[in-house]
mmCIF file of the N, C-alpha and C atoms, coordinates in Angstrom:
data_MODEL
# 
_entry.id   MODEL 
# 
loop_
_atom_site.group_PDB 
_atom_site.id 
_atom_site.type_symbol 
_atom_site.label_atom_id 
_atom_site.label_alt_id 
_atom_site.label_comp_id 
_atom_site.label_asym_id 
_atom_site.label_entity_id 
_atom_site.label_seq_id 
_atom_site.pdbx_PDB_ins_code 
_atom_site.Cartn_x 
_atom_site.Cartn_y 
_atom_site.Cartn_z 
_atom_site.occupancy 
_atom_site.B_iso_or_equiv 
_atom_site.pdbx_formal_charge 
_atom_site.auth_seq_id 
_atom_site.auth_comp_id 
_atom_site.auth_asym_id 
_atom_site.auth_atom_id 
_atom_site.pdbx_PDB_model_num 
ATOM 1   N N  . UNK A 1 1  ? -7.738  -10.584 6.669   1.00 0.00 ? 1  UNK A N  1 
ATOM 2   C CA . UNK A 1 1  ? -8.112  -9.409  5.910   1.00 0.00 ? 1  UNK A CA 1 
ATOM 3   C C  . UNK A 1 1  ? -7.339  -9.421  4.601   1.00 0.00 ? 1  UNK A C  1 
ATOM 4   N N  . UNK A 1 2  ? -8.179  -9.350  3.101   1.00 0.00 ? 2  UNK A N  1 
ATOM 5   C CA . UNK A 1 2  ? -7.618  -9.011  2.014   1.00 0.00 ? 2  UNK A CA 1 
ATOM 6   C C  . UNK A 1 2  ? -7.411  -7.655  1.756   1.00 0.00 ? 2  UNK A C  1 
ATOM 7   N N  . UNK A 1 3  ? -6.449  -7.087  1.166   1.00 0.00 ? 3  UNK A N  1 
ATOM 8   C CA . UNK A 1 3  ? -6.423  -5.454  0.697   1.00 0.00 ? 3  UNK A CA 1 
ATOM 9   C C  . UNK A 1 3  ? -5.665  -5.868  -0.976  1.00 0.00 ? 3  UNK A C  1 
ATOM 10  N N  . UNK A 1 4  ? -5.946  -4.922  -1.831  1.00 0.00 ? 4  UNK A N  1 
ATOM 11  C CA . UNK A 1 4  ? -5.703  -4.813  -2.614  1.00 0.00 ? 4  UNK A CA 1 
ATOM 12  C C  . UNK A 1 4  ? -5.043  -3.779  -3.204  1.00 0.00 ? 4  UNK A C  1 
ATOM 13  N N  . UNK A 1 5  ? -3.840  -4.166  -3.943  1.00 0.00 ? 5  UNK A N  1 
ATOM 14  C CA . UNK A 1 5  ? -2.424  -2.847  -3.865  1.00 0.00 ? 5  UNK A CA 1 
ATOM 15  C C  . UNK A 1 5  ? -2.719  -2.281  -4.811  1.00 0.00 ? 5  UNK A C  1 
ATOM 16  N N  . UNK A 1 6  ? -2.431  -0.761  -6.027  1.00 0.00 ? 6  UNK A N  1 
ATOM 17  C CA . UNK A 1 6  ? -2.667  -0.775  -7.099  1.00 0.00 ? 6  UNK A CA 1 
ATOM 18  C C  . UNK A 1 6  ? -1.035  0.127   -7.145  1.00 0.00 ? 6  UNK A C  1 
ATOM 19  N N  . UNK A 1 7  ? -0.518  -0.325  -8.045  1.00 0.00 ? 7  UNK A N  1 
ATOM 20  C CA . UNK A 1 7  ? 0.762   -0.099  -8.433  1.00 0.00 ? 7  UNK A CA 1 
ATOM 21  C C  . UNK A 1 7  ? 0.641   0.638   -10.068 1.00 0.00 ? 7  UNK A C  1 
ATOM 22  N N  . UNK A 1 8  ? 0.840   2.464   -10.241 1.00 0.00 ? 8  UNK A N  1 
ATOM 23  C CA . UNK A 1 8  ? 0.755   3.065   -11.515 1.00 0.00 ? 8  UNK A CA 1 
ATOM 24  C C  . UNK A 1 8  ? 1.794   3.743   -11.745 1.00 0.00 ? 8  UNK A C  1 
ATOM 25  N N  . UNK A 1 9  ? 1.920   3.770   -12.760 1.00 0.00 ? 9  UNK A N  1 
ATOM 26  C CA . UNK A 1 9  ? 2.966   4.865   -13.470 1.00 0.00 ? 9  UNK A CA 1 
ATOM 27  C C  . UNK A 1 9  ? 2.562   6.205   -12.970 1.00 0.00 ? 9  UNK A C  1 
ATOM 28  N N  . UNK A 1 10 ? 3.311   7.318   -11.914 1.00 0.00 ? 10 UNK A N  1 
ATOM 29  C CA . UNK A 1 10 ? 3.072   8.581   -11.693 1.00 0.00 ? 10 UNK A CA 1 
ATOM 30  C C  . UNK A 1 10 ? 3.364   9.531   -12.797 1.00 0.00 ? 10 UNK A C  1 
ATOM 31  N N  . UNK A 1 11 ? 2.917   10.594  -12.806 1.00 0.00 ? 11 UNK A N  1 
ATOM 32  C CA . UNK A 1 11 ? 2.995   11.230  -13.868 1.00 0.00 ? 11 UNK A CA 1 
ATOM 33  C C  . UNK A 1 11 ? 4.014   12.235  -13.313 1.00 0.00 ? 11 UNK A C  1 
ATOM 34  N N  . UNK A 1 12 ? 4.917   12.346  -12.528 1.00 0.00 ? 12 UNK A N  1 
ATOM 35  C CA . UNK A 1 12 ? 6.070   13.011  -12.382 1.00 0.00 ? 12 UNK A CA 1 
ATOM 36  C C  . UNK A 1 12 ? 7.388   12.183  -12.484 1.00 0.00 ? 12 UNK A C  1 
ATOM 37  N N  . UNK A 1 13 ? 6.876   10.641  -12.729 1.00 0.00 ? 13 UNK A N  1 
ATOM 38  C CA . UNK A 1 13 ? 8.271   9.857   -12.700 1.00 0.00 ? 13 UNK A CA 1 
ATOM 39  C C  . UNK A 1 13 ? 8.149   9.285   -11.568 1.00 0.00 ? 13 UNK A C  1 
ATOM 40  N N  . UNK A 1 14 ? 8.328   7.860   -11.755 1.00 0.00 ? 14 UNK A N  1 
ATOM 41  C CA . UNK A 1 14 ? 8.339   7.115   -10.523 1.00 0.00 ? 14 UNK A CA 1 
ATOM 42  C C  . UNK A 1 14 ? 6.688   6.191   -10.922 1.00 0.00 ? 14 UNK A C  1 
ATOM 43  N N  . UNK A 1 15 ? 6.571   5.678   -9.520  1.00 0.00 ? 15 UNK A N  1 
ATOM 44  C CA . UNK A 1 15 ? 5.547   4.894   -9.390  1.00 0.00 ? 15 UNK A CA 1 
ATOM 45  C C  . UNK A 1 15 ? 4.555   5.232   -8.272  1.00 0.00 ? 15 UNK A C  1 
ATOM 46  N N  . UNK A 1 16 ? 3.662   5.156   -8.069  1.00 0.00 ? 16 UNK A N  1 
ATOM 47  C CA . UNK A 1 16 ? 2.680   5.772   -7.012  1.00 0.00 ? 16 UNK A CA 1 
ATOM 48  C C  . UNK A 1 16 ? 1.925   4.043   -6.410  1.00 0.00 ? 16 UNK A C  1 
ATOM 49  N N  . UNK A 1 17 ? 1.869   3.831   -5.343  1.00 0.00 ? 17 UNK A N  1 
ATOM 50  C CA . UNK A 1 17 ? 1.327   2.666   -4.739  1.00 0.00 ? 17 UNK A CA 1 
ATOM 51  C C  . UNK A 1 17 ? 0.118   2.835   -3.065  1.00 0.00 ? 17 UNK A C  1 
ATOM 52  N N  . UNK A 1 18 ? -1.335  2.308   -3.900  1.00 0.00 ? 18 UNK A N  1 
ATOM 53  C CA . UNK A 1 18 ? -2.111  2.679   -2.853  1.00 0.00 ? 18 UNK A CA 1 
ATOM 54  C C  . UNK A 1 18 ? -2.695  1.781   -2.761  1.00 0.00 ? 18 UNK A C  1 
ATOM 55  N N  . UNK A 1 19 ? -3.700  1.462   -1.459  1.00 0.00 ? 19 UNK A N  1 
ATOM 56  C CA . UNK A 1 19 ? -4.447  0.964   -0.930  1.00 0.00 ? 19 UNK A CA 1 
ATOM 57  C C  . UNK A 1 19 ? -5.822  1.217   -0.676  1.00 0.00 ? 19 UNK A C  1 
ATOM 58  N N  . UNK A 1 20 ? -6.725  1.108   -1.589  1.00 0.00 ? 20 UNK A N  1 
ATOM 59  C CA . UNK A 1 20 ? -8.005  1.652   -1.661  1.00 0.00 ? 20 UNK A CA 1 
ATOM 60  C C  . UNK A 1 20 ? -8.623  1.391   -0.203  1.00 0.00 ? 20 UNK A C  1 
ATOM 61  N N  . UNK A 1 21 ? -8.137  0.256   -0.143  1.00 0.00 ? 21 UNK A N  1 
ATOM 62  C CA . UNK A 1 21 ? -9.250  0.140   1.565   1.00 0.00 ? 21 UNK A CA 1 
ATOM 63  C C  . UNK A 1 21 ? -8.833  0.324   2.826   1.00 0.00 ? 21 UNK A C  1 
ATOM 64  N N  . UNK A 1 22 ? -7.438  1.244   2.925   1.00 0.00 ? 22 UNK A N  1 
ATOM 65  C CA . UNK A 1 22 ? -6.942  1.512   4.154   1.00 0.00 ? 22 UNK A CA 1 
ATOM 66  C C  . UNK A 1 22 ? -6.732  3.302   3.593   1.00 0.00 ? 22 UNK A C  1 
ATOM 67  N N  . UNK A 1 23 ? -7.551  3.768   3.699   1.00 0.00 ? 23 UNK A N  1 
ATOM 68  C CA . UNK A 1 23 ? -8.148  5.290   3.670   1.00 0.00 ? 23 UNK A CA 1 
ATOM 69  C C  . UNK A 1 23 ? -6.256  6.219   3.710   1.00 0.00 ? 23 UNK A C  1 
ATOM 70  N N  . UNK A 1 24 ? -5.559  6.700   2.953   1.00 0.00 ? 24 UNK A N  1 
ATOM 71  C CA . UNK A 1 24 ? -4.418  7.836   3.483   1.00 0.00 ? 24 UNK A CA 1 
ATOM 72  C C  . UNK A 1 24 ? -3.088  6.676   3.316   1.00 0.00 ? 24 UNK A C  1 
ATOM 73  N N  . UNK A 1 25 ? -3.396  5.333   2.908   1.00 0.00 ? 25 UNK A N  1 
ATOM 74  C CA . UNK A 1 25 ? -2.196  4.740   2.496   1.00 0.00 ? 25 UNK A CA 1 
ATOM 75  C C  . UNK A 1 25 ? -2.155  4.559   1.373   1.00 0.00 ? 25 UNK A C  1 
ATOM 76  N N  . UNK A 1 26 ? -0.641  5.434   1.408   1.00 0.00 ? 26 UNK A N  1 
ATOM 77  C CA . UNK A 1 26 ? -0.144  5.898   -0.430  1.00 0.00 ? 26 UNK A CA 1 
ATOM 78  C C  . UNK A 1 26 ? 1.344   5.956   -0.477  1.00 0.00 ? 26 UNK A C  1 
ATOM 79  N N  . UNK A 1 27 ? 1.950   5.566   -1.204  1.00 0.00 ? 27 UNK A N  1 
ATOM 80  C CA . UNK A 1 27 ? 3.408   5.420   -1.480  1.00 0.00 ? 27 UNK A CA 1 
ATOM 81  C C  . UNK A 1 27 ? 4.102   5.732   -2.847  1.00 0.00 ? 27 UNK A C  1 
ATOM 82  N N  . UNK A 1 28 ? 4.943   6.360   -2.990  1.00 0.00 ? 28 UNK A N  1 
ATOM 83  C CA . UNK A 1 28 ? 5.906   6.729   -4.021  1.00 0.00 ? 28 UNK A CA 1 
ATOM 84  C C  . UNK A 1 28 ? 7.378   5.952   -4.002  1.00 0.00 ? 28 UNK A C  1 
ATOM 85  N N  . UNK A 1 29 ? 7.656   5.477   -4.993  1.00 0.00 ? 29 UNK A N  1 
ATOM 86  C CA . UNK A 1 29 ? 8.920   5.071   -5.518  1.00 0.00 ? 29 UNK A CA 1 
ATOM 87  C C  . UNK A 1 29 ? 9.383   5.229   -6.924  1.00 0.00 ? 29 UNK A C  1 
ATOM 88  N N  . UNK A 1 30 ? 10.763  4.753   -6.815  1.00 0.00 ? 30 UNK A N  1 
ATOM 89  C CA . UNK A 1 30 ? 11.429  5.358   -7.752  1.00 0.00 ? 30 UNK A CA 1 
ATOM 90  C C  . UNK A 1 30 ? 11.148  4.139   -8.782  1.00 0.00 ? 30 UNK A C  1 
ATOM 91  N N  . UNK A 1 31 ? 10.749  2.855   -8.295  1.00 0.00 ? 31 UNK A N  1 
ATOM 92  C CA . UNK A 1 31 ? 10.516  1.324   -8.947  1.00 0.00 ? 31 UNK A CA 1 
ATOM 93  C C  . UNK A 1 31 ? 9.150   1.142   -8.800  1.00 0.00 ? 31 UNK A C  1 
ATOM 94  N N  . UNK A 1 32 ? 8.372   -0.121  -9.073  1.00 0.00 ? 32 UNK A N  1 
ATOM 95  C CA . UNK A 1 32 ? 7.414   -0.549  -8.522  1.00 0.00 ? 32 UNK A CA 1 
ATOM 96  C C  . UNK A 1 32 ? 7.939   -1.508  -7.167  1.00 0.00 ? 32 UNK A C  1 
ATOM 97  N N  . UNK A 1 33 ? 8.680   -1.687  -7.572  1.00 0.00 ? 33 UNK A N  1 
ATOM 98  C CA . UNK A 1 33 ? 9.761   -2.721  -6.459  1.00 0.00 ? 33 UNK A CA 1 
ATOM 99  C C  . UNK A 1 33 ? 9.607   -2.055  -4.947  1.00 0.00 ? 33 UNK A C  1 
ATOM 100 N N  . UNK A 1 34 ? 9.702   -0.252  -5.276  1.00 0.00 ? 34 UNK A N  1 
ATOM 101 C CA . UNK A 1 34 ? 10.386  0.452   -4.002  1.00 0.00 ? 34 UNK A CA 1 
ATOM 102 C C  . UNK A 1 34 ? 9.208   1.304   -3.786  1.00 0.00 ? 34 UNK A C  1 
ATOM 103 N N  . UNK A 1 35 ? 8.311   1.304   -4.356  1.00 0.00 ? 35 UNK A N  1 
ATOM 104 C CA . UNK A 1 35 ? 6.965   2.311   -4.037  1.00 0.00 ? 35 UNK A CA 1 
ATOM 105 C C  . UNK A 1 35 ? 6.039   0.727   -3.484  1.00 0.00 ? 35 UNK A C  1 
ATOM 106 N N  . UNK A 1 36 ? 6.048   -0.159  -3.736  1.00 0.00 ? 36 UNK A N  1 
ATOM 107 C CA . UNK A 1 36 ? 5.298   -1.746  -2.851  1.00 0.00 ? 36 UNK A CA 1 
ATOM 108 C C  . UNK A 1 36 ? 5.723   -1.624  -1.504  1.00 0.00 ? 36 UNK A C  1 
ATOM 109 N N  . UNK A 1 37 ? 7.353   -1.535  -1.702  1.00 0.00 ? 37 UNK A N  1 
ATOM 110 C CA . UNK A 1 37 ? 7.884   -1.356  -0.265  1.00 0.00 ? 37 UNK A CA 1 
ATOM 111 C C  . UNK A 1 37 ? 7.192   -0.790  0.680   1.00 0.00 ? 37 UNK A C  1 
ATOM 112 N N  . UNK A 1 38 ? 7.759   0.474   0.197   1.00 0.00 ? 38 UNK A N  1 
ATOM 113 C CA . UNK A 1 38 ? 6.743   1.704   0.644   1.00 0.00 ? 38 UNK A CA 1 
ATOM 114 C C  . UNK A 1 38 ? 5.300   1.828   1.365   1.00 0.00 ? 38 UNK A C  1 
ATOM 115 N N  . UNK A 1 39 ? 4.973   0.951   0.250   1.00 0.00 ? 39 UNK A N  1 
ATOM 116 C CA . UNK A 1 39 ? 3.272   1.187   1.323   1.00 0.00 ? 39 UNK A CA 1 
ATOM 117 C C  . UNK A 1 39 ? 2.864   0.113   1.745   1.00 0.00 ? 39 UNK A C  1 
ATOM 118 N N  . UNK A 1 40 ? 3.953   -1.262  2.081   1.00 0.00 ? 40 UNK A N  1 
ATOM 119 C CA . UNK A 1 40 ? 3.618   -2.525  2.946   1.00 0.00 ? 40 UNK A CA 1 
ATOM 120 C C  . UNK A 1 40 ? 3.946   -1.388  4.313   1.00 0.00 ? 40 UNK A C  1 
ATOM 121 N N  . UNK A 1 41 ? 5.145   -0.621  4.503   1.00 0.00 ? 41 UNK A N  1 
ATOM 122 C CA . UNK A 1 41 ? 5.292   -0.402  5.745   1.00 0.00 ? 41 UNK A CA 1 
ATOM 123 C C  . UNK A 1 41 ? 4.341   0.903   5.976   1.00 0.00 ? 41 UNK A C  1 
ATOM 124 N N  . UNK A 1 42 ? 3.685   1.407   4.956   1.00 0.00 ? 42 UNK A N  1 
ATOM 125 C CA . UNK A 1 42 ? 2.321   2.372   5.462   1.00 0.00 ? 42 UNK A CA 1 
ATOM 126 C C  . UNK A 1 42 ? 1.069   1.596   6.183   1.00 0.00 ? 42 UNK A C  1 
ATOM 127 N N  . UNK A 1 43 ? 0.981   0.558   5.395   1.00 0.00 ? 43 UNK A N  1 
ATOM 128 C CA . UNK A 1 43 ? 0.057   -0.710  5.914   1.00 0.00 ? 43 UNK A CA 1 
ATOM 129 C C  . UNK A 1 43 ? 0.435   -1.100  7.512   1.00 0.00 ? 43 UNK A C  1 
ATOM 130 N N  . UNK A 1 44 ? 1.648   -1.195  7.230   1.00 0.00 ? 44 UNK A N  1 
ATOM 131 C CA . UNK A 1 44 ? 2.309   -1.659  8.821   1.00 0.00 ? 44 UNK A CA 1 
ATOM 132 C C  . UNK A 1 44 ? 2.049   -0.778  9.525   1.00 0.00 ? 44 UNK A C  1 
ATOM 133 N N  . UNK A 1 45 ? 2.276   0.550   9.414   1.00 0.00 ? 45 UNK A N  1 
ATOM 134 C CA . UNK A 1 45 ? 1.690   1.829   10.215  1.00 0.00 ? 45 UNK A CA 1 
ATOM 135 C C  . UNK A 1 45 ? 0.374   1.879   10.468  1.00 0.00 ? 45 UNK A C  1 
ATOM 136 N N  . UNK A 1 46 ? -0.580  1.674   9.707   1.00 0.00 ? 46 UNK A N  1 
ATOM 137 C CA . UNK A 1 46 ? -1.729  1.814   9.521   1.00 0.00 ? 46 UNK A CA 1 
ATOM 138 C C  . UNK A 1 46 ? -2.462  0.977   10.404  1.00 0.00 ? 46 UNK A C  1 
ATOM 139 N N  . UNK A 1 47 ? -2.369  -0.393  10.071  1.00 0.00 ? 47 UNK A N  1 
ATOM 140 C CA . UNK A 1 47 ? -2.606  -1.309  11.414  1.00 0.00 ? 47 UNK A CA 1 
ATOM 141 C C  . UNK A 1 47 ? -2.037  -0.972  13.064  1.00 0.00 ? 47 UNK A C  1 
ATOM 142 N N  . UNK A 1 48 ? -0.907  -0.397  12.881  1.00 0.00 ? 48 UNK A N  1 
ATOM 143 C CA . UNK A 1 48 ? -0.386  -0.519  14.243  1.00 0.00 ? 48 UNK A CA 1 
ATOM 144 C C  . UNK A 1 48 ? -0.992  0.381   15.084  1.00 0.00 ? 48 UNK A C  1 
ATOM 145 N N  . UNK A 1 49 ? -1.230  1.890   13.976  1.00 0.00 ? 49 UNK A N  1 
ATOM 146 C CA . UNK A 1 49 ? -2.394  2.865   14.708  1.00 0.00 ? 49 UNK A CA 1 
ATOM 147 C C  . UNK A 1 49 ? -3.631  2.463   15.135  1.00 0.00 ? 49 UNK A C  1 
ATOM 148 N N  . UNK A 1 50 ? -4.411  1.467   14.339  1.00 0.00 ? 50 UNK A N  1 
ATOM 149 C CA . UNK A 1 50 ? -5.506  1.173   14.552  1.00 0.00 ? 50 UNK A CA 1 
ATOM 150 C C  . UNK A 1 50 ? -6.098  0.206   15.596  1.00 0.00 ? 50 UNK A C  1 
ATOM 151 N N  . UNK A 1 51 ? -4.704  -0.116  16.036  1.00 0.00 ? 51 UNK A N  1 
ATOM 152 C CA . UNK A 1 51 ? -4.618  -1.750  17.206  1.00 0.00 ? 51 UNK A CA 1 
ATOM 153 C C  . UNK A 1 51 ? -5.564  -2.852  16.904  1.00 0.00 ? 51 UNK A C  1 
ATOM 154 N N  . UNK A 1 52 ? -6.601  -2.788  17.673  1.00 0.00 ? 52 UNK A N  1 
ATOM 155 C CA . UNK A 1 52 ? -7.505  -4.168  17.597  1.00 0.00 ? 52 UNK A CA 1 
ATOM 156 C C  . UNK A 1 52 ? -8.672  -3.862  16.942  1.00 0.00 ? 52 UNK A C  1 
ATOM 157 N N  . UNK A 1 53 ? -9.419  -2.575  15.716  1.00 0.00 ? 53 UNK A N  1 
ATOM 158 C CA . UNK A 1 53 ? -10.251 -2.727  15.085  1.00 0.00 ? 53 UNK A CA 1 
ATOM 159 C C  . UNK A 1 53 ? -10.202 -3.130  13.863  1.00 0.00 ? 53 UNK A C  1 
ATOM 160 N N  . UNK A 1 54 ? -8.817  -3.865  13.413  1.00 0.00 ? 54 UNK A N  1 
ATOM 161 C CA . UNK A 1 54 ? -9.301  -4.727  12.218  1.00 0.00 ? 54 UNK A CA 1 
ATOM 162 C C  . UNK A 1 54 ? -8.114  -5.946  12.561  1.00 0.00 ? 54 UNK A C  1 
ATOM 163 N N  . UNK A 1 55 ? -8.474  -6.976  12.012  1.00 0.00 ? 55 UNK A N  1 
ATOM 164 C CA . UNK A 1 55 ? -7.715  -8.612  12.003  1.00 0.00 ? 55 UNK A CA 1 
ATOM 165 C C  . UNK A 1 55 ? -6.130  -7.995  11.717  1.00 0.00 ? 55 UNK A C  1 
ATOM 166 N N  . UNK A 1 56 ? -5.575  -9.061  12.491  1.00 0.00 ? 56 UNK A N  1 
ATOM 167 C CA . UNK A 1 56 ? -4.168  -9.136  12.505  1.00 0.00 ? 56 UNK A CA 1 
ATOM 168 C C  . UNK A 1 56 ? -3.761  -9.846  11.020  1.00 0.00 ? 56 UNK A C  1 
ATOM 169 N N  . UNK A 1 57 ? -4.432  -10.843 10.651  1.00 0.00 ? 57 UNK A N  1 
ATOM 170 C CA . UNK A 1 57 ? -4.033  -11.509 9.455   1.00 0.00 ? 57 UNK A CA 1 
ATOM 171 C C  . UNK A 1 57 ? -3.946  -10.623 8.223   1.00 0.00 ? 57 UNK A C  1 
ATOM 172 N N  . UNK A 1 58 ? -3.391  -10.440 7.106   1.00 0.00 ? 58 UNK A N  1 
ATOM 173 C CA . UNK A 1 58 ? -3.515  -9.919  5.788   1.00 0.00 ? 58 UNK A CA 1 
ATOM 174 C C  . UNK A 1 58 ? -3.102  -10.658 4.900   1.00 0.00 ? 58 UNK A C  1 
ATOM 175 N N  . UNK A 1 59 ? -3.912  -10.878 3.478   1.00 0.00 ? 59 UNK A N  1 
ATOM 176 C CA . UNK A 1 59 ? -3.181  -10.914 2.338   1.00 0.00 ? 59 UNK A CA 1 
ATOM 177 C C  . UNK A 1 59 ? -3.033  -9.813  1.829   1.00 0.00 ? 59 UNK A C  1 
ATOM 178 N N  . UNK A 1 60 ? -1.726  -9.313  0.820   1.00 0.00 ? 60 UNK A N  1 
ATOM 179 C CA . UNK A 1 60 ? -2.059  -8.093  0.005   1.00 0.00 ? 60 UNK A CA 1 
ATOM 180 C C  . UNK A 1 60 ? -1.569  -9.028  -1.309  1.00 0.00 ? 60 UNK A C  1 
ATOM 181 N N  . UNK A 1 61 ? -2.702  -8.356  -2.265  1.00 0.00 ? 61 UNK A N  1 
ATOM 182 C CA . UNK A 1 61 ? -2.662  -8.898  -3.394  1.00 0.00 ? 61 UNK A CA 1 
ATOM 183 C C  . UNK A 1 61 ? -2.558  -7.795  -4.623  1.00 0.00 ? 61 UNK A C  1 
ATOM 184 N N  . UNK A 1 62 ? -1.266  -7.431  -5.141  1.00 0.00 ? 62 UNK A N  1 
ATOM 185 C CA . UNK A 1 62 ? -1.015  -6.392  -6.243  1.00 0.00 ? 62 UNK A CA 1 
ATOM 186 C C  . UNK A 1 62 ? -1.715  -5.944  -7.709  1.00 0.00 ? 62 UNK A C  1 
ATOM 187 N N  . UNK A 1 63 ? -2.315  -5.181  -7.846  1.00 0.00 ? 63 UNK A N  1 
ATOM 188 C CA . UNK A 1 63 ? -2.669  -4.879  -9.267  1.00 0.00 ? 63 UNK A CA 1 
ATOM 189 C C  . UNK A 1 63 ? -1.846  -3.871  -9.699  1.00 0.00 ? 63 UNK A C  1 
ATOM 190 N N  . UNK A 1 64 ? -1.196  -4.294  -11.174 1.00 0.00 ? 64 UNK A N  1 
ATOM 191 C CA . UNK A 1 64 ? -0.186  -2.959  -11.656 1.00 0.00 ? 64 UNK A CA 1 
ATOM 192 C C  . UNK A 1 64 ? -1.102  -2.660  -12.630 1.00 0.00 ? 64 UNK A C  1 
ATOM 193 N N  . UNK A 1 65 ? -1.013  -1.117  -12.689 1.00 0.00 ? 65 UNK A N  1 
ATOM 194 C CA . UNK A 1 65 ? -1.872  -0.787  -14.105 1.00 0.00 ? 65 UNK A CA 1 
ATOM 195 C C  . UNK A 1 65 ? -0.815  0.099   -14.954 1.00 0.00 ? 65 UNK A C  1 
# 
């Protein structure tokens, strides 16, 4: 499974990091460094809730805007 990250400048400061194709995974940091973090282990959550209806494999591949 590919997902695709999008990494933006928040407009309160900080960085905002989501995942268009895993529906409610969204992350805030103070970096882009620490808001990526952030929502690899929402991803990690996200799969772990979902068990066996999507592939164990992932790439995530980052877009910063």
């Amino acid at each position: 499974m590919k997902v695709c990250v999008y990494i933006r400048p928040s407009q309160r400061g900080g960085f905002v990091a989501m995942c268009q194709t895993l529906p409610g995974c969204i992350a805030w940091g103070e970096t882009r460094g620490q808001a990526r973090q952030k929502l690899e282990e929402a991803i990690e959550g996200y799969l772990a809730a979902v068990g066996d209806f999507v592939p164990a494999t992932m790439i995530v591949e980052t877009v910063e805007v």
